[in-house]
PDB file of N, CA, C and O in Angstrom, chain B, residues numbered from 101:
ATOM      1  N   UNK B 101      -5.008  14.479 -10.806  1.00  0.00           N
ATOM      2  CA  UNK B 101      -5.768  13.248 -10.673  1.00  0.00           C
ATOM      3  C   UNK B 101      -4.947  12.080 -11.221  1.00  0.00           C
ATOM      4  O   UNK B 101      -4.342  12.161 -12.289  1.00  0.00           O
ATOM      5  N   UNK B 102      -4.950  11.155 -10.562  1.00  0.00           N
ATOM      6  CA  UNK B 102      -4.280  10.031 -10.927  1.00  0.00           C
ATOM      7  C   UNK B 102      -4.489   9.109 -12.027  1.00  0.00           C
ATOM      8  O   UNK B 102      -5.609   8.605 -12.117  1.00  0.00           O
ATOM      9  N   UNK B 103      -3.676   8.828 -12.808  1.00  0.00           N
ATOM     10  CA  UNK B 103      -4.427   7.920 -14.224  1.00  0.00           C
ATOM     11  C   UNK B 103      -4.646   6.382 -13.865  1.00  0.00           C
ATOM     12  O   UNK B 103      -4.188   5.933 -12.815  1.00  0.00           O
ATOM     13  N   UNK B 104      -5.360   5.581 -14.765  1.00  0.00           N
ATOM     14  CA  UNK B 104      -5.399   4.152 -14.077  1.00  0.00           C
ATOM     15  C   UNK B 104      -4.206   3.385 -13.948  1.00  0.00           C
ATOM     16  O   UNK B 104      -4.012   2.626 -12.998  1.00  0.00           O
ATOM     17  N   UNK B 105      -3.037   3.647 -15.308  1.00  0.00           N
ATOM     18  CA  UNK B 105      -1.762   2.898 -15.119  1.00  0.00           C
ATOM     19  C   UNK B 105      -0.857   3.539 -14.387  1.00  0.00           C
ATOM     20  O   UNK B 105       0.296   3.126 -14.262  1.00  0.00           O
ATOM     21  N   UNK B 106      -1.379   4.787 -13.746  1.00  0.00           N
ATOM     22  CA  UNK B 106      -0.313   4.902 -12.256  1.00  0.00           C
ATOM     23  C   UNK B 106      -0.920   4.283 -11.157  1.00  0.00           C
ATOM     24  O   UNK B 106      -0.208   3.633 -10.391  1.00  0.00           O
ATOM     25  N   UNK B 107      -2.253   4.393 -10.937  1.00  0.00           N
ATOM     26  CA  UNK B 107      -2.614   3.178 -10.308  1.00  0.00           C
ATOM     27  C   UNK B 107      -2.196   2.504  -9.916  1.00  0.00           C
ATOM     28  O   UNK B 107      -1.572   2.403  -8.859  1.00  0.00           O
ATOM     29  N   UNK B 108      -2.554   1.523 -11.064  1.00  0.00           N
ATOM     30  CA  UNK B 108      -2.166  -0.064 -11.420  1.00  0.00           C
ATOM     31  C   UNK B 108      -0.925  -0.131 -10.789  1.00  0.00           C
ATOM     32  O   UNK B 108      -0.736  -0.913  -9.857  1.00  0.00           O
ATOM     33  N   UNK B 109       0.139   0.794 -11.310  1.00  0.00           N
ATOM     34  CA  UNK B 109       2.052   0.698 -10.993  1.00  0.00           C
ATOM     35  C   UNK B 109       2.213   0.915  -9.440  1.00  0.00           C
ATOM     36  O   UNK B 109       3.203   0.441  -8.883  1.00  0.00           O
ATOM     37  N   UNK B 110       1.467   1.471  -8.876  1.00  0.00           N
ATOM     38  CA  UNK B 110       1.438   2.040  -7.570  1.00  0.00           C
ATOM     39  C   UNK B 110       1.526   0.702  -6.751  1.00  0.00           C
ATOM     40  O   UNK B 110       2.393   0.314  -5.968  1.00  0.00           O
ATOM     41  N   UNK B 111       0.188   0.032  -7.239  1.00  0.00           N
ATOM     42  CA  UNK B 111      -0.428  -0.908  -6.525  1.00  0.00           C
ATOM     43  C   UNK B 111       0.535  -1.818  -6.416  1.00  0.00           C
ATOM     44  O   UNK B 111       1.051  -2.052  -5.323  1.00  0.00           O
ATOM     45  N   UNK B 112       1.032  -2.675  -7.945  1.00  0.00           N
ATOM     46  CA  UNK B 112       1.974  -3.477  -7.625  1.00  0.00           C
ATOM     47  C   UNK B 112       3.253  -3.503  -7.100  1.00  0.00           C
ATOM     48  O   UNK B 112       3.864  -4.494  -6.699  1.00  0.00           O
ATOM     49  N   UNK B 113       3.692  -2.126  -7.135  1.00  0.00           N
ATOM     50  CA  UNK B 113       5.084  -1.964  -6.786  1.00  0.00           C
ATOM     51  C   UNK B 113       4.800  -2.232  -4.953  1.00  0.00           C
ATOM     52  O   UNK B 113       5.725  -2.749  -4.327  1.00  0.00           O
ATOM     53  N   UNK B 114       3.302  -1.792  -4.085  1.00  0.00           N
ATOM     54  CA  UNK B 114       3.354  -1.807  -3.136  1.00  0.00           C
ATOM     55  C   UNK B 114       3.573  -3.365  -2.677  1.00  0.00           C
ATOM     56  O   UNK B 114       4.266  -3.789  -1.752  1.00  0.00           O
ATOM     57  N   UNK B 115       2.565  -4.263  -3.846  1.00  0.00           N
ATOM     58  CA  UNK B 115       1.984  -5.642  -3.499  1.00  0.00           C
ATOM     59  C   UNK B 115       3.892  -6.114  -3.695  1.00  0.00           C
ATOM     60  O   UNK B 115       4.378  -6.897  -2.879  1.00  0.00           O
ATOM     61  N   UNK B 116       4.398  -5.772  -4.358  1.00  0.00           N
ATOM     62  CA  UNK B 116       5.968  -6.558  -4.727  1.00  0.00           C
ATOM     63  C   UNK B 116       6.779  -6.383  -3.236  1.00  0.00           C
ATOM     64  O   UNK B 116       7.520  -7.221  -2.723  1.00  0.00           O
ATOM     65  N   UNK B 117       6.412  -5.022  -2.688  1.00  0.00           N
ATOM     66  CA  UNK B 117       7.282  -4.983  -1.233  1.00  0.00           C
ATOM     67  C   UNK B 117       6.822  -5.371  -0.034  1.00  0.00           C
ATOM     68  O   UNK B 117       7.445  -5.436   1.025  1.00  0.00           O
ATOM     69  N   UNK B 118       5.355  -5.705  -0.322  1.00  0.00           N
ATOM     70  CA  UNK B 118       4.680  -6.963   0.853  1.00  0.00           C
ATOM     71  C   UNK B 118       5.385  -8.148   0.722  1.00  0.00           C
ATOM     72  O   UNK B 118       5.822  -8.805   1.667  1.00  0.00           O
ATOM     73  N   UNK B 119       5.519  -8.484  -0.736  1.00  0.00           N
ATOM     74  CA  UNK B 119       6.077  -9.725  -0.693  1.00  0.00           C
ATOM     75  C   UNK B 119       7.330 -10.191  -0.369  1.00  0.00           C
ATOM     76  O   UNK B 119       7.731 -11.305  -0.031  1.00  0.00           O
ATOM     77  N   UNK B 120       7.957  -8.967  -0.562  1.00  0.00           N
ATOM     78  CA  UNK B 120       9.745  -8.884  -0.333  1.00  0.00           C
ATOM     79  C   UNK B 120       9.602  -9.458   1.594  1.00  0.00           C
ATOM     80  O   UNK B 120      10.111 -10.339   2.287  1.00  0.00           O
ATOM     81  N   UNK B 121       8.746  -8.495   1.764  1.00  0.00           N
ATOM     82  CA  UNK B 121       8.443  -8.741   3.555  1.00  0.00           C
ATOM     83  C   UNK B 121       7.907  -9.721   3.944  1.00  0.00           C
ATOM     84  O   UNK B 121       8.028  -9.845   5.162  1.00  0.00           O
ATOM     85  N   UNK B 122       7.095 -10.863   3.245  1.00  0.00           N
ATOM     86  CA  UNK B 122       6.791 -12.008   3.805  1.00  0.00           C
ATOM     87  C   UNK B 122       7.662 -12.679   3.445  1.00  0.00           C
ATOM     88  O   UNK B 122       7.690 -13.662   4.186  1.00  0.00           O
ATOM     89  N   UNK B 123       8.731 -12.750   2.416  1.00  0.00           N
ATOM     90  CA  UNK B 123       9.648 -13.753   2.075  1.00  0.00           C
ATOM     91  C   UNK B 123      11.141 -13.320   3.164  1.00  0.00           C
ATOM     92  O   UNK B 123      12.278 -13.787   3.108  1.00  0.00           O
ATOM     93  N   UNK B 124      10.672 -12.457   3.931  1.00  0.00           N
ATOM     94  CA  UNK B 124      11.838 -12.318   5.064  1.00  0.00           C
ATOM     95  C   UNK B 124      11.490 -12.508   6.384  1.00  0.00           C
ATOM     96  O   UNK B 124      12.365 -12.794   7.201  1.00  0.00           O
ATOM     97  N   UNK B 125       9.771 -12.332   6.867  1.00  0.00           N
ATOM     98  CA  UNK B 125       9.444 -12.766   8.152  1.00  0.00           C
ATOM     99  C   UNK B 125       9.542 -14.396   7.726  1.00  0.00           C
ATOM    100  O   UNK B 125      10.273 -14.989   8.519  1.00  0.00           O
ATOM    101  N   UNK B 126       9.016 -15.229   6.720  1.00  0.00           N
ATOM    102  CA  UNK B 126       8.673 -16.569   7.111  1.00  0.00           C
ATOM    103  C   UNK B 126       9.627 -17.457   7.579  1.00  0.00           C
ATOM    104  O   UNK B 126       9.490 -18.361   8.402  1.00  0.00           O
ATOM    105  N   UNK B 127      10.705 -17.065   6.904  1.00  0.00           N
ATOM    106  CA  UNK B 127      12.092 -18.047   7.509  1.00  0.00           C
ATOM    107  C   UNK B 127      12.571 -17.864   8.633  1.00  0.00           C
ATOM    108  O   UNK B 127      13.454 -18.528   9.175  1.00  0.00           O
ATOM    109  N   UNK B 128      11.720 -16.481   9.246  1.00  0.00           N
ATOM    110  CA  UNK B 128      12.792 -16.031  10.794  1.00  0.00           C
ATOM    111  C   UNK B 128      11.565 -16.086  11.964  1.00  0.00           C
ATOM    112  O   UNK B 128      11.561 -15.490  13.041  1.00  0.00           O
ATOM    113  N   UNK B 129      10.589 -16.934  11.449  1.00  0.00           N
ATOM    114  CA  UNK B 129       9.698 -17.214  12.813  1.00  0.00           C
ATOM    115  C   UNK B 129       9.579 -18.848  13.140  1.00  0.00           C
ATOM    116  O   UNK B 129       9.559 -19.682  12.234  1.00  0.00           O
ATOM    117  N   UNK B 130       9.515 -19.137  14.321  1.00  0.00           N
ATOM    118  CA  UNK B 130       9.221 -20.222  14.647  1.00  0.00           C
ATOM    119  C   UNK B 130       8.288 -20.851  15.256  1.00  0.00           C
ATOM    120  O   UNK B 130       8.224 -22.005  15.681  1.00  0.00           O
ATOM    121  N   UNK B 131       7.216 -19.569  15.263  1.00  0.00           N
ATOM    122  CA  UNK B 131       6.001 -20.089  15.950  1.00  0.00           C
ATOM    123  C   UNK B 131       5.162 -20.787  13.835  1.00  0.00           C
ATOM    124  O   UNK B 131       5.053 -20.089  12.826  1.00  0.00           O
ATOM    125  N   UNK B 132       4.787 -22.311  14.016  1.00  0.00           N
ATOM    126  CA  UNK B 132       4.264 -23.008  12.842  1.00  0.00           C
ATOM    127  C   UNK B 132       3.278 -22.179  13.022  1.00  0.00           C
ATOM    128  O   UNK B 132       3.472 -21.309  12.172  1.00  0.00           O
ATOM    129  N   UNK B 133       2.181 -21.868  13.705  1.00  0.00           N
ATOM    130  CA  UNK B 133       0.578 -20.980  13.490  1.00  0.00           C
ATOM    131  C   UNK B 133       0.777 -20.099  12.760  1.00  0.00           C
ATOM    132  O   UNK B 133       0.221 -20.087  11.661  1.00  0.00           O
ATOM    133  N   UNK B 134       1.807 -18.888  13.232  1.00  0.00           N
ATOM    134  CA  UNK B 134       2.225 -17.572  12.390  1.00  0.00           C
ATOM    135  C   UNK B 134       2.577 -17.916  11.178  1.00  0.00           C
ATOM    136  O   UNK B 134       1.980 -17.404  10.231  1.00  0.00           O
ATOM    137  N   UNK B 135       3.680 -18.910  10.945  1.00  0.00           N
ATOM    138  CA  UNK B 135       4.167 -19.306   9.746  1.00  0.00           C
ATOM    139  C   UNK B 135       2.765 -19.450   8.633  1.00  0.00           C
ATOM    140  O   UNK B 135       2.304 -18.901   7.633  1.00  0.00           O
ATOM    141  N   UNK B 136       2.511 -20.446   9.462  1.00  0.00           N
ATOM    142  CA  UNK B 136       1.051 -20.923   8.006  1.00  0.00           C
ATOM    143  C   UNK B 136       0.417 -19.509   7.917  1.00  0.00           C
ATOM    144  O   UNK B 136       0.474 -19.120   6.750  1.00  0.00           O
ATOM    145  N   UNK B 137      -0.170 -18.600   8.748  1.00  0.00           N
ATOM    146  CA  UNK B 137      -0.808 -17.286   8.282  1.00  0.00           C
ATOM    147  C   UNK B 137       0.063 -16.853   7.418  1.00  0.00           C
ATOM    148  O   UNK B 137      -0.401 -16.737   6.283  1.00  0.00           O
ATOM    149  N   UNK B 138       1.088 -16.590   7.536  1.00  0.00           N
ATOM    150  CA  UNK B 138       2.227 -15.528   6.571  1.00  0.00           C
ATOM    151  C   UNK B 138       2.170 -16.087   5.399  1.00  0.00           C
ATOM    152  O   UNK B 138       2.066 -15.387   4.392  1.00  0.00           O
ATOM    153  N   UNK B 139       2.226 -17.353   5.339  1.00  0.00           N
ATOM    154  CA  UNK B 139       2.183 -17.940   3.614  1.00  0.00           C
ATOM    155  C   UNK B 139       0.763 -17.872   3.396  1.00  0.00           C
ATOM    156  O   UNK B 139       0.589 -17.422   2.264  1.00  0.00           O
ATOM    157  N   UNK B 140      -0.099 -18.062   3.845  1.00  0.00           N
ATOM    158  CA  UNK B 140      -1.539 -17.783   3.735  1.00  0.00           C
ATOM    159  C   UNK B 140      -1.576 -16.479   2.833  1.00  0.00           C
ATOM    160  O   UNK B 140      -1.515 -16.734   1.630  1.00  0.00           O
ATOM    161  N   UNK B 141      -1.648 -15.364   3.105  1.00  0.00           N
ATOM    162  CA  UNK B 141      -1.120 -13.966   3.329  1.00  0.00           C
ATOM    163  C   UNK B 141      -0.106 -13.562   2.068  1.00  0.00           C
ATOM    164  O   UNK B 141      -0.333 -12.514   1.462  1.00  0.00           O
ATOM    165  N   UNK B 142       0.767 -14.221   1.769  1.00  0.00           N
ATOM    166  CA  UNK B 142       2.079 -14.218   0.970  1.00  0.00           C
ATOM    167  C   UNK B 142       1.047 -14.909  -0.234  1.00  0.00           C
ATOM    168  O   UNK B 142       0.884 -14.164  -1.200  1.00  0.00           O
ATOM    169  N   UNK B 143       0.421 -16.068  -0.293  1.00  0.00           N
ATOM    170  CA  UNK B 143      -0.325 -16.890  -1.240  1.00  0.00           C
ATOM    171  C   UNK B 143      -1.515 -15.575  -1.650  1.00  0.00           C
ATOM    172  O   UNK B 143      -1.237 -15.038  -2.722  1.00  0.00           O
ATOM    173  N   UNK B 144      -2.548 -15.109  -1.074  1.00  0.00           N
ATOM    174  CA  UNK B 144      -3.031 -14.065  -1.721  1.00  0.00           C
ATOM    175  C   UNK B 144      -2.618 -12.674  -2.404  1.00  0.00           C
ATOM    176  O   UNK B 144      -3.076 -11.999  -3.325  1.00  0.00           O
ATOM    177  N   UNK B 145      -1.445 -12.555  -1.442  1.00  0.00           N
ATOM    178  CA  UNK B 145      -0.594 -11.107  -2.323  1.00  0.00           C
ATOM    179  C   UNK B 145      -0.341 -11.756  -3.604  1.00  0.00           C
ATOM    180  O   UNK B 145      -0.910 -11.261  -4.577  1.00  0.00           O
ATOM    181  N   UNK B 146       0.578 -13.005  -3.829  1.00  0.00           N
ATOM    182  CA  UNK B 146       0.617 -13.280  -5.115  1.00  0.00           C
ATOM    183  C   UNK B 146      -0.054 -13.455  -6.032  1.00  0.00           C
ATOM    184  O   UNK B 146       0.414 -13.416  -7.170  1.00  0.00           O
ATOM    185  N   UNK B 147      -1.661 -13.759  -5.722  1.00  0.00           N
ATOM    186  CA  UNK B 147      -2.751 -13.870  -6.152  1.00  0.00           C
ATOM    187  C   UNK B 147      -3.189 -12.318  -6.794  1.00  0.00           C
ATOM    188  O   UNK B 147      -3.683 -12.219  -7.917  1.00  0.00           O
ATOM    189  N   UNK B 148      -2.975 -11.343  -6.061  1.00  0.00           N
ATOM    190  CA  UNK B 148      -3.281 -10.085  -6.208  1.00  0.00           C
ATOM    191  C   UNK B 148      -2.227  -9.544  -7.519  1.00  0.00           C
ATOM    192  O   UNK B 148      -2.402  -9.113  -8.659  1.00  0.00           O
ATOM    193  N   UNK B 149      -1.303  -9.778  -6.825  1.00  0.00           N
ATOM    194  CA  UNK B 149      -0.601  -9.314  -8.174  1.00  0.00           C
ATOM    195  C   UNK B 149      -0.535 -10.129  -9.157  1.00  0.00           C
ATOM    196  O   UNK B 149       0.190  -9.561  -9.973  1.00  0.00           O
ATOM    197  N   UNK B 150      -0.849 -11.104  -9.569  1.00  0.00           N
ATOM    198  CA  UNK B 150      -1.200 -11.753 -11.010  1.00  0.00           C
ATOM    199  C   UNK B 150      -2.397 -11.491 -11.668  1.00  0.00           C
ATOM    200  O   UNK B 150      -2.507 -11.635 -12.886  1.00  0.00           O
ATOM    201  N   UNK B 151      -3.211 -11.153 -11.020  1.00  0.00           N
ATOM    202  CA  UNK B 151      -4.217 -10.182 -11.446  1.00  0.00           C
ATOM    203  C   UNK B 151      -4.114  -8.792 -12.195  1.00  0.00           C
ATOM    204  O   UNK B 151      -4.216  -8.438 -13.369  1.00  0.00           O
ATOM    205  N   UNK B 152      -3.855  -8.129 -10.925  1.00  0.00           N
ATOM    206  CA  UNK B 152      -3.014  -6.662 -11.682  1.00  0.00           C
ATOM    207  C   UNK B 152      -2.199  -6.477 -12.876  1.00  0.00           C
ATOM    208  O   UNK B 152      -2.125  -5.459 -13.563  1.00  0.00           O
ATOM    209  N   UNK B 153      -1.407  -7.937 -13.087  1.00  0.00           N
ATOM    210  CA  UNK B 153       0.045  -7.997 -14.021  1.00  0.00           C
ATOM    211  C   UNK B 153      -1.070  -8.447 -15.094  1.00  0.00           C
ATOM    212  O   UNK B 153      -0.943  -7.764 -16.111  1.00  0.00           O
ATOM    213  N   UNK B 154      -2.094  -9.354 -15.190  1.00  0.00           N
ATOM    214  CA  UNK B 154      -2.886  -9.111 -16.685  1.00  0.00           C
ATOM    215  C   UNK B 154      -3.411  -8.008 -16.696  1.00  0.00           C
ATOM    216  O   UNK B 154      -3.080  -7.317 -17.659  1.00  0.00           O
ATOM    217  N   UNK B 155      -4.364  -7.399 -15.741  1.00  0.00           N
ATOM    218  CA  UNK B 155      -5.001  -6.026 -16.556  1.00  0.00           C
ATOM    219  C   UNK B 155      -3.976  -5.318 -16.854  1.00  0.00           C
ATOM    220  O   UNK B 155      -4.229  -4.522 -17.759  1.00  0.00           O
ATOM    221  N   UNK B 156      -2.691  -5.264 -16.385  1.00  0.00           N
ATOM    222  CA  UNK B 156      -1.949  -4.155 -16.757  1.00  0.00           C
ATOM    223  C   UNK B 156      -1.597  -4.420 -18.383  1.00  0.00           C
ATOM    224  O   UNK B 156      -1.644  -3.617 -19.315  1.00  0.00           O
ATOM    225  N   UNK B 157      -1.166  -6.081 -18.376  1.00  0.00           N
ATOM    226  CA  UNK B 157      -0.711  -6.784 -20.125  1.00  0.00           C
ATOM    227  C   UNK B 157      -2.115  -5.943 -20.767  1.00  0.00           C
ATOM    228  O   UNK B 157      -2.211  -4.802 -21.220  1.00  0.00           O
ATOM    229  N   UNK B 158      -2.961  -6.847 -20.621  1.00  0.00           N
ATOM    230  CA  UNK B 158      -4.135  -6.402 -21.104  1.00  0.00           C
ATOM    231  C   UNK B 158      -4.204  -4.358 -21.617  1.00  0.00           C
ATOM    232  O   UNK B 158      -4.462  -3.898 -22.729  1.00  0.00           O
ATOM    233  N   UNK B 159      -3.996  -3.876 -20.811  1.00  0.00           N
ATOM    234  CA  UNK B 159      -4.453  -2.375 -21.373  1.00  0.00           C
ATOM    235  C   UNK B 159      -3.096  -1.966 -21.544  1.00  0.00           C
ATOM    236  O   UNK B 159      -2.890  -0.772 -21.761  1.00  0.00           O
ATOM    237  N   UNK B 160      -2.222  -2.691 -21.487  1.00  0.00           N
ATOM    238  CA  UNK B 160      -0.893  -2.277 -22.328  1.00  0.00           C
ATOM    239  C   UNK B 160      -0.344  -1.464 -21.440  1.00  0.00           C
ATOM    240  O   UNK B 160       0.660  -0.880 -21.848  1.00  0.00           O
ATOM    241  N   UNK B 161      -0.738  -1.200 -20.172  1.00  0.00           N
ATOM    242  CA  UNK B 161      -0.006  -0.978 -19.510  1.00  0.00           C
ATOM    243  C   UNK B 161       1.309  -1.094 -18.760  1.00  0.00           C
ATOM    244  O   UNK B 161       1.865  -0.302 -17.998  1.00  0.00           O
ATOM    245  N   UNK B 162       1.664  -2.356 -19.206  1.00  0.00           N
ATOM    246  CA  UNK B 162       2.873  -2.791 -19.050  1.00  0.00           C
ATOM    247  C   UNK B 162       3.045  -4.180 -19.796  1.00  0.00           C
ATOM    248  O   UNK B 162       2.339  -5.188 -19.785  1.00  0.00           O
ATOM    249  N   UNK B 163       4.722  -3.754 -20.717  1.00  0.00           N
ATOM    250  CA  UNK B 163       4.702  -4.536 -21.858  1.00  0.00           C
ATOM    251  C   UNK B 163       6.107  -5.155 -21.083  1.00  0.00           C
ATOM    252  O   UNK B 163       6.913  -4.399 -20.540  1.00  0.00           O
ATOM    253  N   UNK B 164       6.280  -6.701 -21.118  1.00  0.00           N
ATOM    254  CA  UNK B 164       7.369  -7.176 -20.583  1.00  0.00           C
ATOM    255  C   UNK B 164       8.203  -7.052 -21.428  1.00  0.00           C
ATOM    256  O   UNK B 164       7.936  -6.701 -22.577  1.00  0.00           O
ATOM    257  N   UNK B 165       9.542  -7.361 -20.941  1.00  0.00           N
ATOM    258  CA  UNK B 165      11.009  -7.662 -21.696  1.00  0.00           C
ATOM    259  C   UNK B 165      10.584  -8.823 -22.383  1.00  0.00           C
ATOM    260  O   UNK B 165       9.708  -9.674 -22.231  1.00  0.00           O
ATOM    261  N   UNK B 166      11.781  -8.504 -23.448  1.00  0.00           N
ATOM    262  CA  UNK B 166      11.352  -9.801 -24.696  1.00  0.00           C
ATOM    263  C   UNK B 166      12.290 -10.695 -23.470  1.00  0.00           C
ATOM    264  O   UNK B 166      12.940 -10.377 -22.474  1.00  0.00           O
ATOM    265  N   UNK B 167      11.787 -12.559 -24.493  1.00  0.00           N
ATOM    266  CA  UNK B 167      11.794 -13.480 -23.810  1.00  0.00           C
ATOM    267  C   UNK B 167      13.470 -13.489 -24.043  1.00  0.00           C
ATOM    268  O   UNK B 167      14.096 -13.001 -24.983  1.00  0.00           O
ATOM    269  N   UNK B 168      13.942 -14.164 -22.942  1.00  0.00           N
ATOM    270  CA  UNK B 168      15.979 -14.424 -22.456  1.00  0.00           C
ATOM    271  C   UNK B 168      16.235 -15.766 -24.218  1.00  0.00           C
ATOM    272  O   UNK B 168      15.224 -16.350 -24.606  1.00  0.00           O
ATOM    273  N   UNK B 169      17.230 -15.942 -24.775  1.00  0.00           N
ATOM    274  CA  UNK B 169      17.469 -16.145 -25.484  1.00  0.00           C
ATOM    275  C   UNK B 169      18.162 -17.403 -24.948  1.00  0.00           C
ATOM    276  O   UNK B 169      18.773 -17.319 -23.882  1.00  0.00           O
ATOM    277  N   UNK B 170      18.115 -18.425 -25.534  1.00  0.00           N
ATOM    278  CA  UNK B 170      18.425 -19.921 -25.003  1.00  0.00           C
ATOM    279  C   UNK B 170      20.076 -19.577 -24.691  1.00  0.00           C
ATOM    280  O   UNK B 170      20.479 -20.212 -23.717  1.00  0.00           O
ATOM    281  N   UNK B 171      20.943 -18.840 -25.222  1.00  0.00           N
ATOM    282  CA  UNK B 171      22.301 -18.799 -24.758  1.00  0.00           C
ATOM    283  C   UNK B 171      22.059 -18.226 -23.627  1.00  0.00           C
ATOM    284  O   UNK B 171      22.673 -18.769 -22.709  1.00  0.00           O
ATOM    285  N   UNK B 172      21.162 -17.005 -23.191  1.00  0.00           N
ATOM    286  CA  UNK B 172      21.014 -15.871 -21.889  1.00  0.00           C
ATOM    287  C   UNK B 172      20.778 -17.073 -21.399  1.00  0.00           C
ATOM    288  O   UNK B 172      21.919 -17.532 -21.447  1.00  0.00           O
ATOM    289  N   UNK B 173      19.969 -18.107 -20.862  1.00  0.00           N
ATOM    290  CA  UNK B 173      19.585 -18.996 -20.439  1.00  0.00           C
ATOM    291  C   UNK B 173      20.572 -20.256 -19.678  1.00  0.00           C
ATOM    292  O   UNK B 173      20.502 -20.740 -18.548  1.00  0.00           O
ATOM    293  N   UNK B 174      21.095 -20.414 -20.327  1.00  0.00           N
ATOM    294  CA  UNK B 174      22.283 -21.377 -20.549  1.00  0.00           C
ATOM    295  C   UNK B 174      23.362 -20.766 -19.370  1.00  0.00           C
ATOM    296  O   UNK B 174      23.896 -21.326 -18.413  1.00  0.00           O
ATOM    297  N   UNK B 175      23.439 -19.354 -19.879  1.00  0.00           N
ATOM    298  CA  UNK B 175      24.510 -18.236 -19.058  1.00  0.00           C
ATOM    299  C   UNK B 175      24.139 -17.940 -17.801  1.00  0.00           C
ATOM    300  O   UNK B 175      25.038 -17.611 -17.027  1.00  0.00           O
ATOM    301  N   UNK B 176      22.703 -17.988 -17.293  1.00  0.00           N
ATOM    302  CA  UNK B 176      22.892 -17.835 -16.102  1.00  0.00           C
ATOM    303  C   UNK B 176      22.822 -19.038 -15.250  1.00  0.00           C
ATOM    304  O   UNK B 176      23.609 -19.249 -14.327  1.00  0.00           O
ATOM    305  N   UNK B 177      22.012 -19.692 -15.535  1.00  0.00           N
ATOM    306  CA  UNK B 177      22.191 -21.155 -14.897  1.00  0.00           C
ATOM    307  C   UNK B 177      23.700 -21.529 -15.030  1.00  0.00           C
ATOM    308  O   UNK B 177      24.018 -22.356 -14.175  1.00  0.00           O
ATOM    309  N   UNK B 178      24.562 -21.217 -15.725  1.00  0.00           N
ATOM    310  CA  UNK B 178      26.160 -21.699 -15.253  1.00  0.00           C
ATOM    311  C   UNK B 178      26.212 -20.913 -14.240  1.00  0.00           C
ATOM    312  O   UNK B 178      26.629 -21.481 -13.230  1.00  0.00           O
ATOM    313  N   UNK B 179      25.933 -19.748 -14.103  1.00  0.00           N
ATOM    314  CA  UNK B 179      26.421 -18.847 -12.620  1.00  0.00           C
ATOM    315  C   UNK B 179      25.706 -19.399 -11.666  1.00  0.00           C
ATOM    316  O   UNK B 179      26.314 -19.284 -10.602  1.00  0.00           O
ATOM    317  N   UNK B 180      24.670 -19.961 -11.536  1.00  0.00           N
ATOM    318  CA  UNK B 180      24.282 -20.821 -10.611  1.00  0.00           C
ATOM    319  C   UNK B 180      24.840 -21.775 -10.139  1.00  0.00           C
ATOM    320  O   UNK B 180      25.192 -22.021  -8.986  1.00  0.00           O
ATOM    321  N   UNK B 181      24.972 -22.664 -11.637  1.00  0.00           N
ATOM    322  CA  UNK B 181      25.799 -24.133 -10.667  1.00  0.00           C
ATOM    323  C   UNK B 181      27.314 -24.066 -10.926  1.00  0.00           C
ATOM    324  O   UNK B 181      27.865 -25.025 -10.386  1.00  0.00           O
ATOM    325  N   UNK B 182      28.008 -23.410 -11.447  1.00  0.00           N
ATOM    326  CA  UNK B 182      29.652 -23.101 -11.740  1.00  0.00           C
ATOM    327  C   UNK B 182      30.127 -22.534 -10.356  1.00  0.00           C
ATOM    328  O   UNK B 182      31.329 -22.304 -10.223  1.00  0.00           O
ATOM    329  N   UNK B 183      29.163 -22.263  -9.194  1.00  0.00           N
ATOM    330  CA  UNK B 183      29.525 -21.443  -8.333  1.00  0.00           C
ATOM    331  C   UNK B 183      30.443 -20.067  -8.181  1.00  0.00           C
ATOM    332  O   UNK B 183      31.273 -19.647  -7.375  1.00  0.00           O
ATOM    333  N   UNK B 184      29.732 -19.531  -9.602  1.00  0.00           N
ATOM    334  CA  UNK B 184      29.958 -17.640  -9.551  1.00  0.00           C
ATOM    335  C   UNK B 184      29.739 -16.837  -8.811  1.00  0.00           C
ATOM    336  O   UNK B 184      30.476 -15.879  -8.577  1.00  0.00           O
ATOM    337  N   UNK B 185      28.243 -17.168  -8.086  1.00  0.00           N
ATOM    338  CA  UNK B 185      27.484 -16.773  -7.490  1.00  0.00           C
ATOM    339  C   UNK B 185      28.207 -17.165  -6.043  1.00  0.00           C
ATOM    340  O   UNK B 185      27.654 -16.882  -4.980  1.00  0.00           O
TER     341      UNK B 185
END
């Protein structure tokens, strides 16, 4: 039987690869009607999973990485605009 924080992990990992998939149909259609549904669509998945991501905080089901450290910070934004990337 399944526990609630496999659940929970199930769910979002699915809701994270919907989203991977609307952030790759929206740029490659050109019908505007479809477009606005897909972000429509893309706007509630994200909705869904910010939900999930507190009950999960909430029952400790999932504890984030500590916060990036103003140098980590600093370091990747140079790979951004230093053109590393």
């Amino acid at each position: 039987m399944f526990e609630d924080k496999t659940m929970v992990a199930d769910t979002l990992t699915g809701i994270n690869g919907e989203l991977m998939r609307f952030g790759e149909m929206i740029p490659q259609t050109e019908n505007k009607e479809l477009k606005t549904t897909l972000k429509q669509f893309r706007a509630a998945c994200e909705q869904s999973q910010e939900e999930l991501y507190q009950i999960a905080r909430e029952k400790s089901y999932y504890v984030p990485a500590s916060k990036a450290t103003q140098e980590e910070v600093e370091h990747v934004k140079g790979l951004f605009t230093g053109g590393t990337l």
